[in-house]
C-alpha atoms as one frame of an Amber mdcrd trajectory, in Angstrom:
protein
   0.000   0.000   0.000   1.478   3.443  -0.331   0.298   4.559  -3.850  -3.023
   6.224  -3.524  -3.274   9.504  -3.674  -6.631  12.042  -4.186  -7.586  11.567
  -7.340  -6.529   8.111  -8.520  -8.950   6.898 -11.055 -11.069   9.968 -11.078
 -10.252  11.042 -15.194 -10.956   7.035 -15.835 -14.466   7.384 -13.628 -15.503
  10.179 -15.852 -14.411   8.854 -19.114 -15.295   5.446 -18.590 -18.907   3.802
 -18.119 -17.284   0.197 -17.656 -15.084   1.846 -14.526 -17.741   3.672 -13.705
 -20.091   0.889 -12.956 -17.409  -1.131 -10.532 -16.486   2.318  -8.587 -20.289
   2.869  -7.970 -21.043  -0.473  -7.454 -17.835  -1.093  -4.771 -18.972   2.649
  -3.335 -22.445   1.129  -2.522 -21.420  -2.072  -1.059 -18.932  -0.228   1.254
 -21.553   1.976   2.518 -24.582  -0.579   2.988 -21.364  -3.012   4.958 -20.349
  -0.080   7.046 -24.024   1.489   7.367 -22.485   5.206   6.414 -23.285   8.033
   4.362 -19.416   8.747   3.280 -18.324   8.094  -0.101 -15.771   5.846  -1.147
 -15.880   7.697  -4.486 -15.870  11.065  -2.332 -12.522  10.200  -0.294 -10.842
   8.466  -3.121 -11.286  11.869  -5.580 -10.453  14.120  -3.097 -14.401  15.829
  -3.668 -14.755  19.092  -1.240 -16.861  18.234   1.939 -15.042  14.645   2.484
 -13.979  14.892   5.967 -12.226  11.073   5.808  -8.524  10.674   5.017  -7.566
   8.531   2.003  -4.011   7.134   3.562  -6.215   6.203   6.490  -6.038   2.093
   5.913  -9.781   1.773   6.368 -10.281   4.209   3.383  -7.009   3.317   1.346
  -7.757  -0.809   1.085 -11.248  -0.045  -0.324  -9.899   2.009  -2.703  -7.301
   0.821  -4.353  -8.711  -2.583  -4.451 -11.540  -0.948  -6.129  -9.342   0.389
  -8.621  -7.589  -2.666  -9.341 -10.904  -4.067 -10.344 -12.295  -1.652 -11.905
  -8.785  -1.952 -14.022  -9.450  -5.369 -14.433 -12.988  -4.993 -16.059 -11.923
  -2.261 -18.635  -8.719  -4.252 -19.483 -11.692  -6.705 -20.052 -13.750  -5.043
 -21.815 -11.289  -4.222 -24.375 -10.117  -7.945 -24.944  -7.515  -8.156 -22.779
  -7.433 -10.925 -20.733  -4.214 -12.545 -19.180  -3.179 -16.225 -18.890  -2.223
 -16.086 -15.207  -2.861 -13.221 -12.374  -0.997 -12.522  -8.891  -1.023 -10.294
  -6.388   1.054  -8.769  -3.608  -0.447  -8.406  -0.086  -4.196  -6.560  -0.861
  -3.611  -7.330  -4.604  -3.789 -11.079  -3.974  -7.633 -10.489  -3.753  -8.066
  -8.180  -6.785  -6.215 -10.752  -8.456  -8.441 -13.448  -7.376
């Protein structure tokens, strides 16, 4: 962990429905498990108003494993689609 920053995947959000639709989708599941109103999507794009800190873990792990598969479904989506997956620490899930 280490390289998330405010911001990461917003231009990709905006631009594309396919990583879009796993952002939204991994925002709502995060709020209906943790019974809150903030945003993953808020926190991880740095939106004004967030009051939750993306390097703190609980906000960081979310996020970049939501990025990862959100990754995974546009690589997807255009065709690509490897022969074998890993993953390092968190990763090992996304690449499940």
């Amino acid at each position: 962990q280490g390289w998330q920053w405010p911001g990461m995947g917003a231009a990709l959000y905006a631009s594309e429905p396919v990583v879009r639709a796993v952002l939204d989708r991994c925002d709502d599941l995060l709020r209906e498990e943790r019974g809150s109103s903030s945003s993953l999507l808020d926190v991880m794009f740095g939106r004004p108003g967030s009051t939750e800190d993306l390097d703190d873990p609980q906000w960081k792990q979310p996020a970049i494993y939501a990025l990862e598969c959100a990754l995974t479904e546009l690589w997807s989506s255009l065709g690509i689609r490897p022969d074998v997956v890993l993953g390092h620490s968190l990763g090992e899930i996304a690449a499940a």
